[in-house]
C-alpha positions as CSV (number, residue, x, y, z in Angstrom):
1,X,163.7,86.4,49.2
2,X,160.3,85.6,50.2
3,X,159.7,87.6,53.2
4,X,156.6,85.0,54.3
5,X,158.4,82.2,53.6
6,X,161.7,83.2,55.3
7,X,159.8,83.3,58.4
8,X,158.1,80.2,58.1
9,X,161.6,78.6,57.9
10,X,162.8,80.7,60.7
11,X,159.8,79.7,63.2
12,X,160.3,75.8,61.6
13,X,163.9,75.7,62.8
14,X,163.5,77.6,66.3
15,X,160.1,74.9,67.4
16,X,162.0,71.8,65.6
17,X,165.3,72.6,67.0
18,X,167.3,71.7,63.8
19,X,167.7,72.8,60.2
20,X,166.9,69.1,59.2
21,X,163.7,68.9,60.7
22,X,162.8,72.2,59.6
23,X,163.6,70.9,56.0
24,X,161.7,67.7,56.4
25,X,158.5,69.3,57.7
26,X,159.0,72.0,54.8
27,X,160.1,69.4,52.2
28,X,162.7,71.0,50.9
29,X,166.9,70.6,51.6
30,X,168.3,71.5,54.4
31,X,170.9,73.7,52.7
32,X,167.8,75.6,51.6
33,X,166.9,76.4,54.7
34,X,170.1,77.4,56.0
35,X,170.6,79.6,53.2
36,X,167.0,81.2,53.8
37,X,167.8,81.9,57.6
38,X,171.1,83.1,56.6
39,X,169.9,85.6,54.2
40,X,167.3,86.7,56.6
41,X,169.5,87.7,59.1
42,X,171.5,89.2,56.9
43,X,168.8,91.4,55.7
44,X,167.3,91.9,59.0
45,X,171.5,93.0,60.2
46,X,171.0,90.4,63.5
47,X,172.0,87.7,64.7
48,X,168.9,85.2,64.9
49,X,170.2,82.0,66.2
50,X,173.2,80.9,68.3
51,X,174.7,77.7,66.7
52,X,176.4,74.8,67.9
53,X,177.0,71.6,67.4
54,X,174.9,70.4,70.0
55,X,171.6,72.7,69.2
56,X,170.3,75.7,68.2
57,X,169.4,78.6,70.3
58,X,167.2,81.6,69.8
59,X,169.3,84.8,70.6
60,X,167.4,87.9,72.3
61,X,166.8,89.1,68.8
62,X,165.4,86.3,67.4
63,X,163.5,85.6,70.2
64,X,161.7,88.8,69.5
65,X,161.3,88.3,66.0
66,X,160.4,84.3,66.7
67,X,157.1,85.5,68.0
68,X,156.4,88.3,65.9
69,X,156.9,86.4,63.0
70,X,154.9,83.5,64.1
71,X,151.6,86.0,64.6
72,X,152.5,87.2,60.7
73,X,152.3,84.1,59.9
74,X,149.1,83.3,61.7
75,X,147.7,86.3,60.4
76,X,148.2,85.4,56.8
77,X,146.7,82.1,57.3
78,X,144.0,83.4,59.0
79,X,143.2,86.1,55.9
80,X,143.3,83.1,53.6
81,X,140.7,81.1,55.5
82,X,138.9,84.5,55.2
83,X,139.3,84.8,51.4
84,X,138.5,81.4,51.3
85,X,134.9,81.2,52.6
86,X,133.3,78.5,54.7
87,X,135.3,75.6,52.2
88,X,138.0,76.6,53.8
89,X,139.8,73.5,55.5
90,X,142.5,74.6,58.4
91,X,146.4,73.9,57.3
92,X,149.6,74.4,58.8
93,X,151.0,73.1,62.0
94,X,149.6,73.2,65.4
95,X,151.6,72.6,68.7
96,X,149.9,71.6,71.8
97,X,151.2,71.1,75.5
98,X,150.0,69.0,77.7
99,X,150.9,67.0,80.4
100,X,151.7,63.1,80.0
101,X,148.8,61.6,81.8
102,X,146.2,63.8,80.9
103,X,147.3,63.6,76.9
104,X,147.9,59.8,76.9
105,X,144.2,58.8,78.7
106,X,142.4,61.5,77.1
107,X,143.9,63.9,74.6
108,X,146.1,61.3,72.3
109,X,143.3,58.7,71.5
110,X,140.7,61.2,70.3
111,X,143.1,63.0,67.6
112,X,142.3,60.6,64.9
113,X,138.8,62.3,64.3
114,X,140.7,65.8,64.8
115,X,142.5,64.9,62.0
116,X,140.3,63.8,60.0
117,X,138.1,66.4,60.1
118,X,141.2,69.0,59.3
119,X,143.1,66.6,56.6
120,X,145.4,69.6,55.9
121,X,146.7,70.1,59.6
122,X,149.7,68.6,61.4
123,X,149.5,68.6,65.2
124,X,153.0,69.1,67.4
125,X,152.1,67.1,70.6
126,X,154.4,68.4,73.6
127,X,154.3,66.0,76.5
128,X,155.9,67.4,80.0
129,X,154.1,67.7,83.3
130,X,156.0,70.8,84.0
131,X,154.4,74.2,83.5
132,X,156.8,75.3,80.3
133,X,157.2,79.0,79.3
134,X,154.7,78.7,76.2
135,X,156.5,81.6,74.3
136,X,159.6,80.6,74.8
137,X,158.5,76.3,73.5
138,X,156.4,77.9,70.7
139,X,153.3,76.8,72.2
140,X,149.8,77.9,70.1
141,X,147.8,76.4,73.3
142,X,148.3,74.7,76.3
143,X,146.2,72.4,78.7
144,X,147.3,72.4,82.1
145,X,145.2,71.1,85.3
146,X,144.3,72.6,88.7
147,X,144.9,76.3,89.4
148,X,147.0,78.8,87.1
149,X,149.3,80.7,88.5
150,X,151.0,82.4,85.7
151,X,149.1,85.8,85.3
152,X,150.9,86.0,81.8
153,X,147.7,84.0,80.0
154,X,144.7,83.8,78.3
155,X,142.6,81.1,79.8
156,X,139.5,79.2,79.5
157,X,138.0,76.4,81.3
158,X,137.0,73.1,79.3
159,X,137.0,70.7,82.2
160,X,136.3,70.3,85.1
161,X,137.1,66.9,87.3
162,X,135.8,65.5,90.2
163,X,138.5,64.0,93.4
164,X,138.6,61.1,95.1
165,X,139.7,59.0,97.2
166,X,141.1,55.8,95.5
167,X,143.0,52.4,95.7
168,X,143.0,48.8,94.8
169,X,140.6,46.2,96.5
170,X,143.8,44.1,97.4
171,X,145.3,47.7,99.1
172,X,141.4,47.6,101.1
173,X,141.6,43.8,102.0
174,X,144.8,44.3,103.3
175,X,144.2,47.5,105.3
176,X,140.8,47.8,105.6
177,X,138.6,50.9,104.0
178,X,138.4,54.4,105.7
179,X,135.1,54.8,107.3
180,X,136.0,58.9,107.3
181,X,139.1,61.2,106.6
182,X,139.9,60.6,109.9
183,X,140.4,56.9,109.2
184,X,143.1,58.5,106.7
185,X,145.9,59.4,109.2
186,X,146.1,55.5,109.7
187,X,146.8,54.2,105.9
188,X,149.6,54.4,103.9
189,X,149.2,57.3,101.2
190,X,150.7,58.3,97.7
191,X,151.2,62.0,98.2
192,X,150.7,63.3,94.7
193,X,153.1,66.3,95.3
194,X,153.5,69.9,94.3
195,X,151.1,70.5,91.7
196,X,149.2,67.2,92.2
197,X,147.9,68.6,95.4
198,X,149.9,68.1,98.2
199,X,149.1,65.9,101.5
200,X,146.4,68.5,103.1
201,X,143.2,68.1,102.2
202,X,139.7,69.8,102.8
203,X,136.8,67.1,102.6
204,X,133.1,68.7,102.9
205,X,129.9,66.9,104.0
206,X,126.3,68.4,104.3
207,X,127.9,71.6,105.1
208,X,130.8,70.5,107.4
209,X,134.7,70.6,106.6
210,X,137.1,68.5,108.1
211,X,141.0,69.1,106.9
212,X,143.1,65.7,107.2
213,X,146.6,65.5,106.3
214,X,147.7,62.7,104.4
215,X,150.9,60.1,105.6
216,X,152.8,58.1,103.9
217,X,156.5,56.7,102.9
218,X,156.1,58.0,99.4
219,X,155.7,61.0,97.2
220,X,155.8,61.6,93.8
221,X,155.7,64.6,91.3
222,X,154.1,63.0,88.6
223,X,150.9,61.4,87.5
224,X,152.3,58.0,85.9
225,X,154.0,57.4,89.3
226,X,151.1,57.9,91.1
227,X,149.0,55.4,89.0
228,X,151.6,52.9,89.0
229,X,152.3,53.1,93.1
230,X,148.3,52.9,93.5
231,X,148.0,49.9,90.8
232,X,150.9,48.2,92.6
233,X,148.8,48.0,96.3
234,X,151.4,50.8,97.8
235,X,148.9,52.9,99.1
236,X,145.7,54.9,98.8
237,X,145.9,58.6,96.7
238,X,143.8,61.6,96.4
239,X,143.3,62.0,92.8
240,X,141.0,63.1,90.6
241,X,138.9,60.5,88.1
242,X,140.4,61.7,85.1
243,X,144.0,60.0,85.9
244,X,142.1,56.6,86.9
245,X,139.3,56.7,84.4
246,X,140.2,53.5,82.8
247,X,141.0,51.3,86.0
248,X,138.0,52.8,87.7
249,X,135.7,51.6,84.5
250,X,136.8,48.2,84.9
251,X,136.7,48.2,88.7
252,X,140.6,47.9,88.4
253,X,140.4,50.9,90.9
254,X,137.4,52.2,93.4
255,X,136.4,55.3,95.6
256,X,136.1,55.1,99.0
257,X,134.3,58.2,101.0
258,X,132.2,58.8,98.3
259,X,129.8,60.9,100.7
260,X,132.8,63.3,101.2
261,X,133.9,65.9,98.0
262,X,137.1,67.2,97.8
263,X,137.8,70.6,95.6
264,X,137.9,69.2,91.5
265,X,140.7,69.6,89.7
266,X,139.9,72.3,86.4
267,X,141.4,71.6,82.8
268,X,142.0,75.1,81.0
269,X,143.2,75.8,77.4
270,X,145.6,78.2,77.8
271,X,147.4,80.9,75.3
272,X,149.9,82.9,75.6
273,X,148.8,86.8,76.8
274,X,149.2,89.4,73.2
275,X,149.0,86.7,70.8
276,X,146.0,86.4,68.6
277,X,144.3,83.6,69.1
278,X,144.4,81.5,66.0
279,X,141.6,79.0,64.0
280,X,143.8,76.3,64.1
281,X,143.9,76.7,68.0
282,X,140.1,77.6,68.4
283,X,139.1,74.3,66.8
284,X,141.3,72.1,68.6
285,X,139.5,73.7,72.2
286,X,135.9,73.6,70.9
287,X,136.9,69.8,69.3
288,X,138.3,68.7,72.9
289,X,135.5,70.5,74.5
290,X,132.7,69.0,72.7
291,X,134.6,65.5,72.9
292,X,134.8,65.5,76.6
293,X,131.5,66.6,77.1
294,X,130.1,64.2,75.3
295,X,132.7,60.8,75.8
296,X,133.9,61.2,79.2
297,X,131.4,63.3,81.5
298,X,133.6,62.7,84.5
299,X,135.8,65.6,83.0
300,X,133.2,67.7,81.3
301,X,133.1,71.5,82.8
302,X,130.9,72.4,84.7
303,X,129.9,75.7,84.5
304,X,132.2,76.6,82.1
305,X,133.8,80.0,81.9
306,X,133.8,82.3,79.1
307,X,137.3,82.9,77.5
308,X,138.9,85.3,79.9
309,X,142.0,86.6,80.8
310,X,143.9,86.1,83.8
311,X,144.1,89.2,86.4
């Protein structure tokens, strides 16, 4: 048996979730692949996977040698690109997180060139707003917005994206448009919740604060809501520009207060803490860096931290 290759299979079935997707991404049978991760467990004396009809599940054991084997295997790719030389085109699979929003306005529509330039790598797209366990999801690299608090990452900031104020002109002409964010308390507001920021806000003028909590008849936990409760006249939000960049580019959206700022929200790549960080997932940050930088300055970084790892 092919230790490398056993592996490979075994990582393929725990981030597909089936032996049938593993075969189809590996392009052999899927009694091949069953057989492989049978052997391997036999040799290895553990039980890797828990198996039902339903799914598979990594048991504690193979949860351990999951990410172990997926840094050999990273590793081994990485010494070929190394043998290789500067021809050396990237290969393999790539899985990404991100959240829905974020991936469909700005991530989703700029993979076409990431793909071209790497012709030999597959990308793994994971949409979910919710800050997953990236160890446990097989996650090479993850973007998330606003603070981290999970001290168990590497992180770097790509991003960085300005807040505002925002509604439709039909919301304005029907309730008029906030002269300050005291004019706030008296319009109806979609309270982007939990990790969207909450309904207390901080706006800062020439020096001065003023903090202005935000009412409403409706909150939501996710950024698609938001957008569509906003584009429906509901209310006004406090967002930041990268969730209304289209509308706000066709004037399907606008920013009232614009003499006010409001704390940005970041964008950070982030990796699991102890794994190597590979070439596959270094090129997709410096790709989505440079891309926002130079297509969409409204989410560029601004003063842009070095990689670095959480305290």
């Amino acid at each position: 048996m092919n230790r490398l290759a056993a592996m490979e299979a075994f990582v393929r079935v725990v981030e597909s979730g089936s032996f049938s997707a593993a075969a189809r991404q590996l392009r052999i049978g899927q009694p091949a692949v069953s057989k492989t991760v049978a052997q391997l467990e036999k040799r290895l004396g553990a039980q890797l996977l828990l198996r039902s009809t339903q799914k598979l599940t990594p048991t504690e054991a193979g949860r351990r040698f999951f990410e172990r084997a997926k840094r050999a295997i990273e590793q081994a790719d990485e010494a070929e690109l190394a043998a290789r030389g500067a021809s050396a085109s990237l290969s393999g699979t790539l899985r990404v997180g991100a959240a829905v929003t974020f991936a469909r306005l700005h991530v989703v529509p700029r993979l076409a060139e990431f793909l071209a330039r790497h012709p030999e790598l597959a990308l793994d797209i994971v949409l979910d707003d919710r800050n997953t366990d990236l160890i446990e999801s097989g996650i090479d690299v993850a973007l998330r917005m606003g603070s981290l608090e999970d001290s168990a990452l590497v992180a770097r900031k790509i991003g960085q994206s300005p807040r505002r104020v925002l509604g439709t002109q039909a919301y304005f002409d029907r309730h008029g448009e906030p002269a300050s964010p005291a004019d706030l308390a008296a319009h109806q507001a979609i309270v982007y919740d939990t990790r969207g920021g909450g309904s207390v806000w901080t706006f800062a003028k020439a020096g001065a604060e003023t903090s202005v909590t935000l009412t409403g008849r409706l909150r939501i936990t996710a950024a698609e809501g938001v957008r569509e409760a906003v584009l429906a006249g509901l209310g006004l939000a406090v967002a930041s520009e990268w969730m209304f960049a289209p509308e706000l580019q066709h004037g399907l959206v606008r920013a009232v207060l614009g003499e006010w700022t409001l704390p940005p929200v970041a964008l950070w790549a982030v990796l699991p803490t102890g794994r190597r960080v590979s070439a596959k997932a270094r090129a997709f940050v410096a790709f989505l860096e440079e891309a926002i930088a130079r297509d969409d300055p409204a989410v560029a970084a601004r003063d842009i931290l070095p990689p670095r790892r959480r305290p």
